[in-house]
N, C-alpha and C positions, 0 to 999 in steps of 0.2 A: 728544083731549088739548087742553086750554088754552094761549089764545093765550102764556100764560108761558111753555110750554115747546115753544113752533115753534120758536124756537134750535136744543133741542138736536134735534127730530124733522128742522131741514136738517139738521145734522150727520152723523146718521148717514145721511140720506138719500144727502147727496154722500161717505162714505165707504163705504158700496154701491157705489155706483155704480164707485167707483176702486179698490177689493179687490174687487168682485164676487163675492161667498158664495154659497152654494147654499140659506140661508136666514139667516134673521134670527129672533134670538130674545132678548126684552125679558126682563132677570132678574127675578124677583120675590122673590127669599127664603126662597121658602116651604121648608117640609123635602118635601113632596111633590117640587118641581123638583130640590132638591138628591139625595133616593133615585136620580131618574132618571139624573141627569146621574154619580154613583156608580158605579150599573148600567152604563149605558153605558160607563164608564173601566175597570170591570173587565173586561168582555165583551172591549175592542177592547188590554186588556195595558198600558194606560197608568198605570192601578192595580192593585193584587196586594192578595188579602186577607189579612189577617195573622189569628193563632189566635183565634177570637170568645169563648174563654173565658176566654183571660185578657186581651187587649186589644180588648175589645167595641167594636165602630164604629169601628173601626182599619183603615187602609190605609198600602199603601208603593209610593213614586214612584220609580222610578229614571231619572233624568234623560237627555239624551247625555252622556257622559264629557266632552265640551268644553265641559259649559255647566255647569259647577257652584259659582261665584261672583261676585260682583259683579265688573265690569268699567267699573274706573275711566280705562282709557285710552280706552276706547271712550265715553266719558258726558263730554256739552258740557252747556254752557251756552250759548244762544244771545242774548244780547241789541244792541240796534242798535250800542251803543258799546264797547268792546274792552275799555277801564277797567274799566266799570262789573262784568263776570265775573271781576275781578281776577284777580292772579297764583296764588291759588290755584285757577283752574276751567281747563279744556281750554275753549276757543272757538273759535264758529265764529258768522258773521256769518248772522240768520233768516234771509234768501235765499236763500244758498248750501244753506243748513242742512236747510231747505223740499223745496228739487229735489233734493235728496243721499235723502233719506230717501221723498221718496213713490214717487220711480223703484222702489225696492225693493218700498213695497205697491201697486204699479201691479198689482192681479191675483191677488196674493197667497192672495187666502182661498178663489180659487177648489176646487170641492167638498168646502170647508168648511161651518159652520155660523160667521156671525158674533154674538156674545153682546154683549147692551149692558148695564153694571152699572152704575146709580145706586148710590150709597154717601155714606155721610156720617162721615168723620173726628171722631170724638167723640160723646158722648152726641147723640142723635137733638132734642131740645128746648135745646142750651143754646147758648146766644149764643158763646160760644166756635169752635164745631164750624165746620168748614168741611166743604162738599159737592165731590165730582166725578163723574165721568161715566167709566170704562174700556170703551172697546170691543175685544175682545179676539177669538181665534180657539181660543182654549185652555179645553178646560172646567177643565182644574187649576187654573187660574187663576180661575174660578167660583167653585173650591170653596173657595179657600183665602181669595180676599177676605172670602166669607161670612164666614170665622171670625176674619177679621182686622179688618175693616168693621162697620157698620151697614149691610147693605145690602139692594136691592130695593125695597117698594112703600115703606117711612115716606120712606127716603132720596129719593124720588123727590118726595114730596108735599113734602118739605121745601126741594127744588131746584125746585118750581113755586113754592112761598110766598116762597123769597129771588132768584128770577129770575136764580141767577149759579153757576158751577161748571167745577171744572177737568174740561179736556177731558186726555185720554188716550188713545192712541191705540196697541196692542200686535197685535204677530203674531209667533208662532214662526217664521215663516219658513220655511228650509228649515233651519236651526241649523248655519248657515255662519259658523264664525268670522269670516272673510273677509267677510263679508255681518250684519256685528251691529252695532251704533250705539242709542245713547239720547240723545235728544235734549228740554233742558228750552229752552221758551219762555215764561221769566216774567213777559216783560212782555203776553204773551199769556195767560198761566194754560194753559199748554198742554204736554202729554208727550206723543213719539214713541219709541216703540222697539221694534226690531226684529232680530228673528235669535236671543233669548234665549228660553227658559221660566225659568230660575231666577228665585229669589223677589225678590230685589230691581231685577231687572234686567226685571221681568216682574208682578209685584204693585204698580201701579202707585200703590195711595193709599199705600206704605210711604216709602222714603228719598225717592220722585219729588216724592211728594206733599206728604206730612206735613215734610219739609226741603227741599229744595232750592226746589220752588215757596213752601210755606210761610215759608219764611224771608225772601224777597224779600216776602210779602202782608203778613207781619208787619208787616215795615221801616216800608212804607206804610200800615199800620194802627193802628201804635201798639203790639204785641205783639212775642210773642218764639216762634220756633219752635224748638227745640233736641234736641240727640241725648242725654236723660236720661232716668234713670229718676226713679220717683216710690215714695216709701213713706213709710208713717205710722211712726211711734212713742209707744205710748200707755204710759204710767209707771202704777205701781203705782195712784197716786192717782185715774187712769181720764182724765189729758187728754190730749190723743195733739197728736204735733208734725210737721206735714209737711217731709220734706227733697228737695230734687230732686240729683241726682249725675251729672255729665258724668265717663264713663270713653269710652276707646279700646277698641276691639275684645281681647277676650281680657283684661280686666282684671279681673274678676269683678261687672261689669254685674247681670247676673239672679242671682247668689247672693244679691247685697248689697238686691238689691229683696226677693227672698223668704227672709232671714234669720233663722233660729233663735236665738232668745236662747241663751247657755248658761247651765245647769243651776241656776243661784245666783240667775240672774235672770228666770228661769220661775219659779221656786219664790215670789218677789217680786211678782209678777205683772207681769212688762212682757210685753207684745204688739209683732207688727211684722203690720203693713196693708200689702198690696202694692195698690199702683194702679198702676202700668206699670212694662215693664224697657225700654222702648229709648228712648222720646220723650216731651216735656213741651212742653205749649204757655201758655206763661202770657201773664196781663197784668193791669194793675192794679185793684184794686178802688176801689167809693168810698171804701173806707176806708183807701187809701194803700199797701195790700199787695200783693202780688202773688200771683193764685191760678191754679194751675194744672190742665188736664185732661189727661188721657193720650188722647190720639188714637183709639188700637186700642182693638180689642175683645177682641184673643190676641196671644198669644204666637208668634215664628218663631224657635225659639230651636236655639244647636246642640248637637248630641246628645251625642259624643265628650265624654268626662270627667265629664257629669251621672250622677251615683249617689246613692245613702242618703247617703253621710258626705259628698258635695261639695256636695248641693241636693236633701236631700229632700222640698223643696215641688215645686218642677219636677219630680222623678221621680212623686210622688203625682197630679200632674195631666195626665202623658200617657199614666195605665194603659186610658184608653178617646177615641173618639170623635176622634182624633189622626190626622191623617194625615203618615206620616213620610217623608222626602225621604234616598236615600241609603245608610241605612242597611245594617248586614248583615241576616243572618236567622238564626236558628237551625233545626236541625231540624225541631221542632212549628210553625215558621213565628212565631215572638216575635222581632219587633226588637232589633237586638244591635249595641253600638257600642265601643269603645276605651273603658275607664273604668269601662264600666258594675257590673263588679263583681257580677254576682250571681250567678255559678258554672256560670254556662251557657257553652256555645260555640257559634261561629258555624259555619253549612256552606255557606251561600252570601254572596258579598260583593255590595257595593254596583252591582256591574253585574253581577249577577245569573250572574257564575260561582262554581264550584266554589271555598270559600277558602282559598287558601295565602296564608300569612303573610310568602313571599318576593314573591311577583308585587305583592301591596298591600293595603295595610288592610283590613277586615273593611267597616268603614263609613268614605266619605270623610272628613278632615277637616273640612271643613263641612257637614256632611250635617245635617238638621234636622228639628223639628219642627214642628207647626203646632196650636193648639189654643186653646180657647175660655180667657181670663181666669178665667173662671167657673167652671172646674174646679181654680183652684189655693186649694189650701188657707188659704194667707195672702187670697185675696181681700177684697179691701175694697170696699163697699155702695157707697161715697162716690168709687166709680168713675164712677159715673152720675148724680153730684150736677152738677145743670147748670152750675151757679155755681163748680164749681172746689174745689178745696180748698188752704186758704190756705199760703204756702213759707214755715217760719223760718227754713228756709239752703240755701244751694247750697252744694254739693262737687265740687270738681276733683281729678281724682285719675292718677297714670300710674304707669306698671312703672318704677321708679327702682332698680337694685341699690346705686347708689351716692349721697350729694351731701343726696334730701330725706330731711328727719322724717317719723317717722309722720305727725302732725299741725301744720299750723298756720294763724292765724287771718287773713285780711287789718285791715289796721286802718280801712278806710273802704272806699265802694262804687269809687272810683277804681283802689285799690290791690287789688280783689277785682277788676276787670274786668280790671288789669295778668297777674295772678294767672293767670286765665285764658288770656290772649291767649297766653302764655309759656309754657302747659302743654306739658309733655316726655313722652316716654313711648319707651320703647324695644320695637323692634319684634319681633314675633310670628309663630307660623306663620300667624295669622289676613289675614295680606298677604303678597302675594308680595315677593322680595328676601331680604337677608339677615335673619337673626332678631339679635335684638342689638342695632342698630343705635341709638342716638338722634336721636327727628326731635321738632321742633315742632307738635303737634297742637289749636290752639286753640279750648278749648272741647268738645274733640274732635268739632270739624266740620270737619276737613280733608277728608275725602270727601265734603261734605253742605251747606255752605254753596252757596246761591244765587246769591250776588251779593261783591264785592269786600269782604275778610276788614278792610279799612281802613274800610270804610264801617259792618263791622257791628259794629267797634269800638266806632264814634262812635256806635252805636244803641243799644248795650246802656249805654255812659256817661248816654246823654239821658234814661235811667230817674231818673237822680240830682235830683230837683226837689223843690221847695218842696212841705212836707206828703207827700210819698211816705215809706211807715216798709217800708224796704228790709231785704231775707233778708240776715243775718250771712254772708259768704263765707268758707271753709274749703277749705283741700288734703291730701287725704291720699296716704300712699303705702304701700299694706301689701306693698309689694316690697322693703323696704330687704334686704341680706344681709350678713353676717359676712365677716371675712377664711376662710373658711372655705368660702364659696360656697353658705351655707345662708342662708334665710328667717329674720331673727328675730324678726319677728312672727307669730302664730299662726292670723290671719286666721279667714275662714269666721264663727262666731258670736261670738268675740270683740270682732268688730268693734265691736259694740255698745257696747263700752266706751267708744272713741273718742266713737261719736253720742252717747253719755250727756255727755260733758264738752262738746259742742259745744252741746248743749240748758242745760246749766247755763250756759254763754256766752250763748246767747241771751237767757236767763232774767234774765241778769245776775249771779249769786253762782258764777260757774266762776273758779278761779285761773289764772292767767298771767302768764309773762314775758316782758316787750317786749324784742324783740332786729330787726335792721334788715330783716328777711325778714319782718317777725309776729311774732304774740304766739305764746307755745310753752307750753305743758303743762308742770309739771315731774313728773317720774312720779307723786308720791302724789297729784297733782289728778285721775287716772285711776282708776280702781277695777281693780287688778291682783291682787286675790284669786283665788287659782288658777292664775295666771300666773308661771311661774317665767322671769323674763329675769337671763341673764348682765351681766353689768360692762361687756361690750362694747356690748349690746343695750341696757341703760341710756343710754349713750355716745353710740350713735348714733341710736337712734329719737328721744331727747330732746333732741339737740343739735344744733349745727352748726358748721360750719367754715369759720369766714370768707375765711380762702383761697380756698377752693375757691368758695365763692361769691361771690366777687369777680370769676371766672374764669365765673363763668353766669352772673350778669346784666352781662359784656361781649360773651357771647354773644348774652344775648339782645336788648342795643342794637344788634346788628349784623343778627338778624330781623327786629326793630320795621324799620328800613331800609330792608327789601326792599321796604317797601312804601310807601315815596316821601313827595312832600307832600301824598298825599291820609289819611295815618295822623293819628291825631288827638294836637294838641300835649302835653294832659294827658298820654295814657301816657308819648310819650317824658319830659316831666319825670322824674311818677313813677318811670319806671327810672333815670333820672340821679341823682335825689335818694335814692333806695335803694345805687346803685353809690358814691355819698359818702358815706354813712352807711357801707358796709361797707369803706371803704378808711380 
């Protein structure tokens, strides 16, 4: 190997040395390595093969019972100064942080195999893409980077040509709750963690990588690393408009990336282009816009509730070559989850007993999948465009039953970053706690930001400069509900209608009324053909109540707060001068 890459050959040399494995084995990609390491997981029961006839190249993981989601009390952020992890991160000082976590892989991989994964976050050629390095002890985790990475021999050649890459460092452990910790070191470019297999806690170029280190490379880089999705929208006429969308866990993320038009507007010809459903990394072009790539190369999405009528793009693209995490089973051995809807039934559950419907679900609550991009039907070519594909607007959006409109606009890039900052969203089975609950999700990077939520405030504002021709900002909320406890928006492919009136804003000939929150929609600027909404649903989707939001943005003067005099001066104005306008 080239003197480029002595770095990482000490690296893993002195992490031998201190896990001491019973061998070493350099990934390369290939499908031949990946058959073996397959072979292997089914022999040794770590994989099960699921029915080859109707889900070809298909396996299922069943985890341990205590390791099947992300673990946010267990995940630090380690940086020198206590601030800088701000009030949103658990901290711990690198020193401490260093001896805390190697004590643990002091030996660890002994008569193991340890696996070194070169990978590259994003298309393999585009200046965008950032590389890392996971050494791991888990082949699941082999398998699943493959499909979520670029990884093996290009990713390698590419971390010899740019000389730099995050280090990662993973072992299952003995999957000791008592004995789990994730440890990010960003001013190091560095992940530790230990005691998990699960995917995020355990796939180390995902939330470790592509956010929380990301987000801090950004900061220092001039970019933005974010928890969105990406989708195109291409109109009748054939020009398609990219939108990136910050939602919360369990808000319809990946439907809204791979959305069906309805029926009126297929017939019209609009298309929807999926480029990513979890992550966006933009930054400015010469031409003052901002473009952005999708990191991943798949999808890890979860299974419960995906069907024909809720995401029949996502169900068309894990009929093969999927390996699914969790799930139930049916008799002929076909994956079977809560939701799924296709008249089958389960006979074994996600831990691989016998299923009764009193002991527990069929398939975990998060139970997931994993699968190539490239088998969803909405894929878009311009996934792998090096240069990005340019944003005409960002979308913030949360579970609101009560308070937001469907839609509304920010009026400048200030009051679209406030927009943001201020994001709500009421909580889900998708977290532990109570379900219901309203918390402040900003950006929805309350689990995922790197570095201090005040600083990335002020980073996402410094976008705002001379000659920069900035994405239109927009909120939506397809949760409002009725006195009645019903949904009265129709969501799913409707949505569309919404991004149609957001694209005519961009375009500039969308109508709107200024009101002190945003510009608002009045219904007929929407296209609600075949929408039947009620007087009420008129009322509330289109309107607001200034009371009541008079009563959330003193709320959210009292968030902005928490975060001292390192928050930056503009937003609190902006909330000042928004809470006088609405009083």
């Amino acid at each position: 190997m080239s003197s480029r890459l002595e770095h990482l050959n000490h690296w893993v040399a002195e992490v031998a040395h201190h896990t001491r494995p019973a061998a070493i084995h350099w990934c390369d990609g290939s499908d031949t390595e990946n058959r073996m390491l397959i072979d292997q997981m089914l022999a040794d029961g770590t994989l099960h093969l699921l029915n080859q006839d109707t889900h070809p190249g298909s396996t299922l993981h069943r985890s341990h019972p205590d390791d099947v989601a992300r673990v946010e009390h267990l995940t630090y952020v380690c940086t020198t100064h206590h601030e800088d992890a701000g009030p949103n991160n658990h901290w711990m000082a690198p020193d401490e942080a260093h001896a805390e976590i190697d004590a643990l892989f002091d030996g660890c991989m002994q008569g193991r195999t340890m696996y070194v994964i070169p990978y590259c976050m994003g298309p393999i050629d585009s200046p965008l893409s950032r590389c890392g390095v996971e050494i791991t002890d888990s082949p699941y985790v082999v398998a699943n980077m493959r499909i979520m990475t670029r990884m093996g021999a290009a990713a390698l050649a590419r971390i010899e040509r740019d000389g730099t890459f995050v280090k990662g460092l993973h072992s299952i452990g003995e999957l000791d709750p008592n004995r789990r910790c994730i440890m990010h070191f960003p001013e190091e470019l560095t992940i530790k963690s230990y005691g998990s297999g699960y995917g995020g806690n355990a796939l180390l170029g995902k939330k470790c990588h592509a956010l929380r280190i990301a987000s801090h490379q950004a900061r220092s880089e001039g970019w933005l690393a974010e928890h969105m999705l990406i989708l195109g929208i291409e109109n009748p006429q054939g020009q398609t408009h990219y939108i990136a969308a910050a939602f919360p866990s369990a808000c319809g993320k990946t439907n809204l990336a791979m959305l069906i038009p309805p029926e009126g507007y297929l017939r019209d010809g609009w298309k929807i282009w999926t480029i990513g459903d979890d992550i966006c990394w933009m930054r400015p072009g010469p031409d003052g816009r901002l473009y952005a790539i999708n990191p991943e190369a798949g999808f890890f999405g979860v299974a419960p509730g995906t069907s024909n009528k809720s995401n029949p793009n996502a169900l068309a693209s894990i009929q093969s070559n999927t390996i699914f995490t969790n799930v139930g089973v049916t008799a002929d051995h076909q994956p079977w989850w809560e939701g799924i809807d296709n008249g089958q039934v389960p006979v074994t559950d996600w831990q691989g007993q016998p299923y009764d419907a009193s002991m527990r679900p069929a398939a975990h609550p998060n139970s997931r999948f994993t699968v190539s991009a490239k088998q969803c039907p909405s894929y878009s070519a311009m996934s792998e465009d090096p240069h990005g594909v340019p944003i005409s607007a960002i979308v913030f959006g949360g579970r609101r039953a009560s308070l937001v409109p469907l839609v509304f606009e920010a009026r400048d890039w200030t009051h679209g970053v406030l927009v943001g900052a201020a994001m709500g969203s009421e909580t889900t089975a998708a977290a532990t706690g109570a379900v219901g609950v309203m918390r402040r999700d900003p950006m929805a990077m309350k689990p995922f930001c790197g570095y201090n939520f005040a600083d990335y405030f002020a980073h996402w504002l410094s976008f705002d400069t001379e000659g920069a021709k900035l994405p239109k900002v927009f909120h939506v909320n397809w949760f409002r509900k009725g006195d009645d406890g019903k949904f009265l928006w129709p969501g799913f492919g409707d949505n569309l209608r919404v991004l149609e009136w957001m694209l005519r804003r961009v375009e500039g000939h969308g109508g709107a009324v200024e009101t002190p929150i945003g510009h608002l929609p009045i219904a007929h600027d929407i296209n609600l053909e075949g929408v039947p909404l009620s007087d009420e649903a008129h009322a509330k989707l289109f309107g607001i109540d200034r009371e009541a939001w008079q009563a959330e943005f003193a709320s959210i003067g009292d968030y902005l707060a928490e975060y001292g005099p390192r928050l930056p001066q503009a937003l609190l104005e902006e909330q000042r001068k928004i809470a006088a306008e609405l009083a």
